[in-house]
Each structure stands twice: as structure tokens, then as C-alpha cells.
N, C-alpha and C positions, 0 to 999 in steps of 0.2 A: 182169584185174589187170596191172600195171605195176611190171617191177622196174627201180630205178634204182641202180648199184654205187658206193655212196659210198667206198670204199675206192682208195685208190691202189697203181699197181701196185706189187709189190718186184722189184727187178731187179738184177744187180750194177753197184755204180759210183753206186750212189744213196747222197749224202749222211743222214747223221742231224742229228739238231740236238745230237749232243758234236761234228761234226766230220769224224769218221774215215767209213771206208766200209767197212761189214762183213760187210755182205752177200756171201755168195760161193753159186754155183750150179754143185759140180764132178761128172762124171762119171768116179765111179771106174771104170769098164768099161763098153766100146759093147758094140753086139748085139754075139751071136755071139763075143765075147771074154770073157777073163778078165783081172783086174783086183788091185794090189796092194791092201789092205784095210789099219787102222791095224794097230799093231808089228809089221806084217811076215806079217801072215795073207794069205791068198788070198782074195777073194772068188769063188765060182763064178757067174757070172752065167746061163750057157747063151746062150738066145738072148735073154735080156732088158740091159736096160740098168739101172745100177745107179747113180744120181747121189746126190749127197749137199749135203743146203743146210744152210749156218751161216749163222745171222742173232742180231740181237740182240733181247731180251727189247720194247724200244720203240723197234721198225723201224716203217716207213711208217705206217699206221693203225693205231693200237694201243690198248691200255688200259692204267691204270697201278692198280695195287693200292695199299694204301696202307703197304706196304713198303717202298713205293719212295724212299719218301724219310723215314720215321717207323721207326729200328730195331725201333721195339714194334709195329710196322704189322702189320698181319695180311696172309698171302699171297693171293694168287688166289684159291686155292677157296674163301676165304670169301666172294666175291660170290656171291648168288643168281643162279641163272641168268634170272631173271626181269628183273631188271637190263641184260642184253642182247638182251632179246624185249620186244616190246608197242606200244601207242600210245605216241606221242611227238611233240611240240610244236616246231615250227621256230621259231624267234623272230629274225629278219633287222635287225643291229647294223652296216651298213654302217662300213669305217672306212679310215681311210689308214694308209701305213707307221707303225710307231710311237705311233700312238693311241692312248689309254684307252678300255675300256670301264669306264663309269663305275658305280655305284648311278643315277643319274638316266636313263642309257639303259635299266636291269634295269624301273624301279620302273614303265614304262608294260606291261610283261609278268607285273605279279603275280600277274593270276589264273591264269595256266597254271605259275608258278613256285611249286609246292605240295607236301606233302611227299608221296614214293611217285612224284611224277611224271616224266615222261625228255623232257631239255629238250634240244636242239641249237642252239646260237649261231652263225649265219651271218655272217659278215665280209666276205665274198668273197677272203677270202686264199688258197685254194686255187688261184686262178689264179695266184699266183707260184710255185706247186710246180716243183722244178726250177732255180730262178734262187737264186743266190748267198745273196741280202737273205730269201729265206724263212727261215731259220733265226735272222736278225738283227736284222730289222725288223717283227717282225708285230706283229699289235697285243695287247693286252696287258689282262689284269683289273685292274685296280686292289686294293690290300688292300682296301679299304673295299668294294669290288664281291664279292671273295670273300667276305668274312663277312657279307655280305648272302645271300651266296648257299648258304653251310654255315647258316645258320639256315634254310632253303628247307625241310631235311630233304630236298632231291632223289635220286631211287635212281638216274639217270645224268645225265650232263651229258658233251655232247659237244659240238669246237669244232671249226673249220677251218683252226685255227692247231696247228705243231708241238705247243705247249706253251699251258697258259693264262695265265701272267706271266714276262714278260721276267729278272725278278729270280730269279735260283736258288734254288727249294725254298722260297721263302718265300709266293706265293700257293697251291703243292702243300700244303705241310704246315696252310695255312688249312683248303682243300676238303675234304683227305681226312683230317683230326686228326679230325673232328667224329664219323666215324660210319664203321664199315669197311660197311656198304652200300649206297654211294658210287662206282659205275663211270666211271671220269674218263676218255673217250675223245678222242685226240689224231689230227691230221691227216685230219678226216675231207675228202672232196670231189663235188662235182657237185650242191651243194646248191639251185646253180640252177635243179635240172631238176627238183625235187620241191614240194609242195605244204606248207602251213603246218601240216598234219596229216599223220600215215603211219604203216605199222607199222615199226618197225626192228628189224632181224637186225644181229646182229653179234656172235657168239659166239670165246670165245679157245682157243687150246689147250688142253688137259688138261693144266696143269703145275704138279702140288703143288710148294708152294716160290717160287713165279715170284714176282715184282714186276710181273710183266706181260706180255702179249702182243700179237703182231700179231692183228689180226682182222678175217674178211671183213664188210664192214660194208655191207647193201643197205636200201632205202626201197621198203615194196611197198604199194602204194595204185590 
């Protein structure tokens, strides 16, 4: 068997797609020291190291609940975990900066776009990960492409784009109004290196409440 890490790494100084950089990876106490702790506690560390990471809910490869953008959205835990385990279908949408993905690029993929089923959209925008224009120029669903695709009844759908439409919360709240068993995974990468079929992993933190989390996300075939 063959695993391949669709996930990107998180690291501090990496961009999100609001902008800021939030990611932080601090070491309250090295070996062998002791270390201030929040309001003013100690940390006893002994000979261990004690670091502490703050990140945000939809850092690098993530999932978005449908919280996130729908007040009456339901959190996290209500995706099945099943949702992030299983067969799942690559369907490769090549596109330039900026692009549509249309309904007429979906509709030669219909038979694997069914309901229950975990579909992944390749673009190849993953290789701009890092540069400036990935958070501003990737290519984009169309509304008409989302609501083609919220009637799919799909249980995941994962892109290799930050976000799946350039317009704020308007092709979000299409995908994920439809139905909270709907895993919308964002930034995945290395799509090149897997097969049109695969198992995908990609489970999120344990966070009642969340809108969402990072998740390690691999292709094992």
C-alpha cells in the first residue's frame, strides 16, 4: 500500500485566505527548565519541553462545518466520521487563475457525483500554495456549479483550492445549507501523485462547537 500526504504543512508565517498569520508554535519551557504558564502560573516542565500551538479553526487543510458560515449551521460533531474515511473519486478540472468551474465541466463526472459519495476536484492549484495570488486568484465554482452539486447529496467534497468560490459565503452557504452531512474540505495537495480512485483519511480534531478544523488528510491505494 501507498500513502500519499495531501495535506499541507502548517507552520508559522503561513498565510490564511482572511489574510492575517496566525499560526504560532511557542515553547513555553525548554528541557530541563521551567517556564511561565498563562496568568502568571509556573509551568513545571522537568526534563520535558512544553510548547504550545495557536492556530485557527480553517488553517492549511481543513474542513468547514456548516457553522461556518450558516448561524443555524450545526457544529463539527455533527459530521459522521464516515465522511472522512472511505472510497473516494478524484475527478481532475484543470483550470487557470481565476476560472470557472462550471456545471458543464461537473456534468461529464456524473456518475461518480452521487449521493453518499466523497468526491475530490483537482485544479492543480495546489502548486501556487505559498505565492501571494493563491488566496486571490484560484479558481472558483460557479453558483450554478454549486447547486448542481448540493443536489449531488455528496457526504465529502474536497478541493485544492483555499476556499471553493471566490465570492464570500455565497457558494459556502449553497454546499453546505443543503444538508449538515456535507464535509467541505479546503486546501487539499499532492493530488498529482494519486490515482482517480483511493481511500482518503482525513479526520479533524475532537472540537464540540468548532466550525471547523485542520486535518491530516492522506490517499492510501
Amino acid at each position: 500500500m501507498r500513502l500519499v500526504d495531501l495535506s499541507h504543512p502548517l507552520h508559522p508565517g503561513a498565510s490564511r485566505i482572511t489574510g492575517e498569520r496566525s499560526l504560532k508554535h511557542e515553547a513555553l519551557s525548554a528541557h530541563g527548565g521551567g517556564g511561565a504558564g498563562g496568568h502568571g502560573s509556573t509551568v513545571m516542565s522537568g526534563s520535558r519541553s512544553v510548547p504550545r500551538l495557536v492556530l485557527g479553526t480553517h488553517e492549511g487543510t481543513h474542513v468547514d462545518a456548516t457553522s461556518y458560515y450558516l448561524p443555524e449551521g450545526h457544529a463539527l460533531e455533527h459530521l459522521p466520521l464516515d465522511c472522512f474515511f472511505g472510497s473516494t473519486q478524484l475527478i481532475r478540472i484543470p483550470k487557470e487563475p481565476r476560472q470557472d468551474i462550471t456545471v458543464d465541466d461537473l456534468v461529464p463526472f456524473e456518475a461518480v457525483l452521487r449521493p453518499g459519495g466523497r468526491v475530490i476536484i483537482s485544479t492543480g492549484w495546489h502548486l501556487e500554495y505559498g505565492t501571494v495570488r493563491y488566496f486571490i486568484e484560484h479558481p472558483s465554482i460557479t453558483v450554478e456549479a454549486a447547486q448542481y452539486l448540493a443536489h449531488r447529496k455528496l457526504k465529502m467534497l474536497g478541493m485544492d483550492t483555499p476556499t471553493p468560490g471566490r465570492e464570500e459565503g455565497v457558494v459556502h452557504r449553497i454546499l453546505l445549507g443543503d444538508t449538515v452531512q456535507l464535509a467541505l474540505i479546503g486546501s487539499l495537495t499532492n493530488l498529482d501523485q494519486v490515482p482517480g480512485q483511493f481511500t482518503f483519511i482525513g479526520f479533524p480534531l475532537n472540537l464540540p462547537g468548532s466550525d471547523g478544523s485542520p486535518i491530516r488528510a492522506v490517499a492510501a491505494f
